[in-house]
C-alpha positions in Angstrom: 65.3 -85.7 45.8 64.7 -85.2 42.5 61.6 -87.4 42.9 60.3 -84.8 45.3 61.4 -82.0 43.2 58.9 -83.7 40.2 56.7 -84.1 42.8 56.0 -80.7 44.1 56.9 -79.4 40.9 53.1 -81.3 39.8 51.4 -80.6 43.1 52.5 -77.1 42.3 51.5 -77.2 38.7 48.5 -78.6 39.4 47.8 -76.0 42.5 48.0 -73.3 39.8 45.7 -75.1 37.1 42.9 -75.3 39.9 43.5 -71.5 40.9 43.4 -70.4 37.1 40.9 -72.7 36.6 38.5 -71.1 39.4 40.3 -67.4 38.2 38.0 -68.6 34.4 34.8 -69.5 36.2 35.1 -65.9 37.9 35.6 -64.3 35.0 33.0 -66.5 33.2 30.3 -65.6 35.8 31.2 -61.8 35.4 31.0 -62.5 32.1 26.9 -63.8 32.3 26.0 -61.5 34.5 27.1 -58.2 33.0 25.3 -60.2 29.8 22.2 -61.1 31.5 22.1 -57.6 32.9 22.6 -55.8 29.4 19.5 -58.2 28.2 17.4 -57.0 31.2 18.1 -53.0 30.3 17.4 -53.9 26.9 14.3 -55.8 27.6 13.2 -52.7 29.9 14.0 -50.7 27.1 11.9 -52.7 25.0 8.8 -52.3 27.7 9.0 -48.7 27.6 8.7 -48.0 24.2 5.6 -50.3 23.6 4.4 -48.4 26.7 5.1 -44.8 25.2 3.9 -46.1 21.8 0.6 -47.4 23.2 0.1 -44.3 25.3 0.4 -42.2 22.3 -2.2 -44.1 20.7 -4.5 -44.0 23.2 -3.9 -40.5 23.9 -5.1 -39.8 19.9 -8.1 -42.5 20.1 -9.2 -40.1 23.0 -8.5 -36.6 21.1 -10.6 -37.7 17.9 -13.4 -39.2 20.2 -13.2 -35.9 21.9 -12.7 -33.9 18.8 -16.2 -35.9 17.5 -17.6 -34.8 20.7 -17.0 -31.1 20.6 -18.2 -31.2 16.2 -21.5 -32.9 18.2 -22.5 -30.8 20.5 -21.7 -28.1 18.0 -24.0 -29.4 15.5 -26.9 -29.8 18.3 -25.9 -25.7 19.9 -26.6 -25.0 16.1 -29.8 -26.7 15.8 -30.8 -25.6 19.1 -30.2 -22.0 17.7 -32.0 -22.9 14.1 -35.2 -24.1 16.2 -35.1 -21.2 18.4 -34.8 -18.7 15.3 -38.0 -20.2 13.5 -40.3 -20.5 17.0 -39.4 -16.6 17.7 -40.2 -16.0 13.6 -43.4 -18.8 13.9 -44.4 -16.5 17.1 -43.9 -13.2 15.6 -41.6 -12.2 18.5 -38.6 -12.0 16.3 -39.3 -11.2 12.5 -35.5 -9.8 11.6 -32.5 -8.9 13.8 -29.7 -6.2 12.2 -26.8 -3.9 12.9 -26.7 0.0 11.9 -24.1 2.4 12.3 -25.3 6.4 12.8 -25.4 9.2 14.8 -27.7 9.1 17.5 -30.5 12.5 17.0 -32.2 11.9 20.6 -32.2 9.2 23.7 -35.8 9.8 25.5 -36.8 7.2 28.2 -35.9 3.7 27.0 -35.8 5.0 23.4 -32.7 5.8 21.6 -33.3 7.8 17.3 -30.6 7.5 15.3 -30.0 8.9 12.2 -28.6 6.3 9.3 -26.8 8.2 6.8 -26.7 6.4 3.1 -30.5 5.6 3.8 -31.5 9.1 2.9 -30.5 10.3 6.4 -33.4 7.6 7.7 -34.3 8.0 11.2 -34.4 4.9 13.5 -36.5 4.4 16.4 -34.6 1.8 18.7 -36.4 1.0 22.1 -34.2 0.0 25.0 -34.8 -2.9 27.6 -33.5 -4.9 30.3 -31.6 -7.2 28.0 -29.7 -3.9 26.1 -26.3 -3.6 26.4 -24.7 0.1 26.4 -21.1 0.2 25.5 -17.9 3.0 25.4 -14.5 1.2 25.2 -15.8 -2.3 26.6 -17.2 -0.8 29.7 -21.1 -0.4 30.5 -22.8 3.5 30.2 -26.3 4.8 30.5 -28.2 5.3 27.4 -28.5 9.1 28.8 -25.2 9.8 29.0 -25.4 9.8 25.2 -24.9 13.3 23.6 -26.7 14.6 20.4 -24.1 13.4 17.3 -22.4 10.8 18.9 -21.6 7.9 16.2 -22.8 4.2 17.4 -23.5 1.1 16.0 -27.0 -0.5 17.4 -27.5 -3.9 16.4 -31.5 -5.1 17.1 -33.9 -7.2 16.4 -37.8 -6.6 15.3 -40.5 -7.6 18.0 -43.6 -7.0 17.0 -43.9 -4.0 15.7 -40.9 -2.4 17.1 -37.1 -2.3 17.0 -35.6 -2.8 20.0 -32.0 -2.5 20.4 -29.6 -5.4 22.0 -25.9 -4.1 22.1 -25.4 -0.2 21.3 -21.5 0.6 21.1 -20.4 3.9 21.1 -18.0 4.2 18.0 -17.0 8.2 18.0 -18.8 10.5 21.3 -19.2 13.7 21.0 -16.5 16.0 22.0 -17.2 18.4 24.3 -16.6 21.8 23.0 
């Protein structure tokens, strides 16, 4: 009996080794797998950043390029502007462009006489055309509509032999009285 106690005393024994023994490789797996997973997130991790940081770059490779863009087609608007300037001067349509501030004296037709103080009280003949703008608080008004005294500043440019007048803003109108 005693040999039978032994022996289900090792079968037993040995029973419980096998169970904690498969228990361990449970655990063990767990073990790799929460590990392998940790490496995979950090890995991912990992991707995304290179990602982001080579998105950044690209996105400033592609504001400079479009930053040397924009200074280009500035430059060539500029010299596009220059080599209009000296065709009007080379074919006497433009010989000098200016702004004046005064008092208009009379509007007549598509004329408009202003007087320019600080010049001796100067009068200045301004023709009008299609291309004139007439403004009163950033709204269009008819060159007639003007009133004797009413402070503007005309800015023009010579054609020829006459001024003729591009954007006319009324500064001060007349009040009526």
């Amino acid at each position: 009996m005693r040999k039978l106690m032994v022996a289900v005393a090792t079968v037993t024994g040995l029973a419980l080794a096998a169970g904690c023994s498969k228990r361990d490789e449970a655990l063990d797996e767990r073990r790799d797998l929460a590990q392998a997973q940790q490496e995979a997130q950090k890995d991912m991790a990992d991707i995304r950043q290179d990602a982001a940081k080579e998105q950044a770059e690209i996105q400033r490779d592609e504001q400079k390029d479009l930053a040397e863009v924009q200074k280009d087609v500035s430059e060539e608007r500029q010299d596009v502007a220059e080599a209009d300037r000296e065709l009007a001067v080379e074919s006497g349509s433009l010989a000098a462009s200016s702004t004046v501030q005064g008092t208009v004296q009379s509007t007549l037709g598509n004329s408009l006489v202003l007087i320019v103080p600080g010049n001796k009280n100067a009068e200045l003949k301004l023709k009008t055309d299609d291309k004139t703008r007439v403004t009163e608080n950033n709204r269009a008004v008819e060159l007639d509509d003007f009133d004797e005294g009413t402070e503007v500043r005309a800015s023009y440019v010579k054609d020829g032999d006459d001024m003729v007048a591009r954007d006319v803003v009324i500064i001060s109108p007349v009040m009526d009285k």
